[in-house]
C-alpha positions in Angstrom: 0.0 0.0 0.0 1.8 3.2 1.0 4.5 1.4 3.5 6.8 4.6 2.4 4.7 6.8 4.5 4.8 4.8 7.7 8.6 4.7 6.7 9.7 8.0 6.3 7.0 10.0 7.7 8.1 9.3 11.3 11.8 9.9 10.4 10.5 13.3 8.7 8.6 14.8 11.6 11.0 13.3 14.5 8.2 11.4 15.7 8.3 8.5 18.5 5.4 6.9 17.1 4.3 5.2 20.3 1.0 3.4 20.6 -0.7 5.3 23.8 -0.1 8.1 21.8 -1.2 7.4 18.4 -4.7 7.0 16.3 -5.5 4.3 15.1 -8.0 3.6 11.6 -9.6 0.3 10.8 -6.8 -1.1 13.4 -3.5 0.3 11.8 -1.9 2.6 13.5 -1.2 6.4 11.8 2.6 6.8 10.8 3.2 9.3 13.4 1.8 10.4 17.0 -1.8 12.5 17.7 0.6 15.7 18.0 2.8 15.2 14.8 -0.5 14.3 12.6 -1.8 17.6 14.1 1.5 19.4 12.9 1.3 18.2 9.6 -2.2 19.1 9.1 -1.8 22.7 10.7 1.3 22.5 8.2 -1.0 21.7 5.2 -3.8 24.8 6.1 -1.4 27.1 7.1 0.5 27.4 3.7 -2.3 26.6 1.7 -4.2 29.5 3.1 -1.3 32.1 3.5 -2.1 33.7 0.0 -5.9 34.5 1.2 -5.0 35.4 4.5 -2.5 35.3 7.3 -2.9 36.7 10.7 0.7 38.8 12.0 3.8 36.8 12.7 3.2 37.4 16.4 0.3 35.2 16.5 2.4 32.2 15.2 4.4 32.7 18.0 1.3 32.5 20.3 0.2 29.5 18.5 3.2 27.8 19.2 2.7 28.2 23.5 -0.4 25.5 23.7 1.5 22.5 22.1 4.9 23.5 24.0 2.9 23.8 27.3 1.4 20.9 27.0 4.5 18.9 25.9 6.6 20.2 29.2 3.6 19.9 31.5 3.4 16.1 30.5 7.4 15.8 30.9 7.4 17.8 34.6 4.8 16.2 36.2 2.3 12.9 36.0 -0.5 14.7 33.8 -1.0 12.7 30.9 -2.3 14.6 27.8 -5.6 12.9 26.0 -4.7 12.4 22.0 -7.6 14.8 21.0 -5.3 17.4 23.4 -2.3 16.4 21.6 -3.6 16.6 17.9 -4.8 21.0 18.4 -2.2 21.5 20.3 -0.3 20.0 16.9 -2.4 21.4 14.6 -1.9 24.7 16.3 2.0 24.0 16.7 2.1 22.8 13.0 0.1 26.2 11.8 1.9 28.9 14.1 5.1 27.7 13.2 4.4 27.6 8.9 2.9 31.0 9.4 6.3 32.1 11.1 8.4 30.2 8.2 6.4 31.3 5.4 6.0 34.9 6.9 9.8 35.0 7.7 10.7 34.4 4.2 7.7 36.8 3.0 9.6 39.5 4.9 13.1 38.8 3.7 11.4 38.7 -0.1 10.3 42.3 0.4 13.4 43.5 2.0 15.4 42.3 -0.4 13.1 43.6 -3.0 13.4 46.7 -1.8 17.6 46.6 -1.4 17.6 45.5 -5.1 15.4 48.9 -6.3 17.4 51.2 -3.7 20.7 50.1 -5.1 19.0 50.4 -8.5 17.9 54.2 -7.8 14.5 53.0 -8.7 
């Protein structure tokens, strides 16, 4: 079927791929974790939707603070995250930190653009 998913997907995202952690279809588990599978879906929205609209860069930073306080919470203390938990905090990881990527190379396009036309006298 598609064994080079469950192959290199995991390797990809850095994912541990445990069980307890994971979804499971039709009773095969998903290539990576609830939180990666949210990562690569917030992944997917955020840069297909950039080009109709994208919130400021400061908000993918604050998207980024749900899935990093969840993941140090769970390593601190006993509190196990639920997957649903795991996949928006993911998904709202996986989008934050596309908007920052895509937004940071946005901004470098433009300043450059604008160092090319100043050295141009244009």
């Amino acid at each position: 079927m598609i064994s080079w998913l469950y192959r290199w997907l995991p390797i990809f995202c850095g994912c541990h791929c445990r069980p307890d952690r994971s979804f499971f279809f039709r009773g095969r588990q998903f290539p990576v974790c609830a939180r990666c599978t949210g990562m690569l879906l917030g992944f997917v929205l955020s840069a297909a939707l950039y080009a109709v609209w994208h919130p400021p860069l400061l908000w993918g930073l604050l998207l980024l603070l749900p899935a990093m306080a969840d993941g140090v919470i769970q390593l601190k203390t006993p509190y196990e995250s639920c997957n649903r938990r795991r996949l928006w905090t993911g998904f709202l990881g996986g989008y934050g930190s596309m908007l920052l990527l895509i937004g940071s190379f946005a901004l470098a396009y433009r300043l450059g653009m604008r160092a090319g036309f100043a050295l141009l006298g244009a």
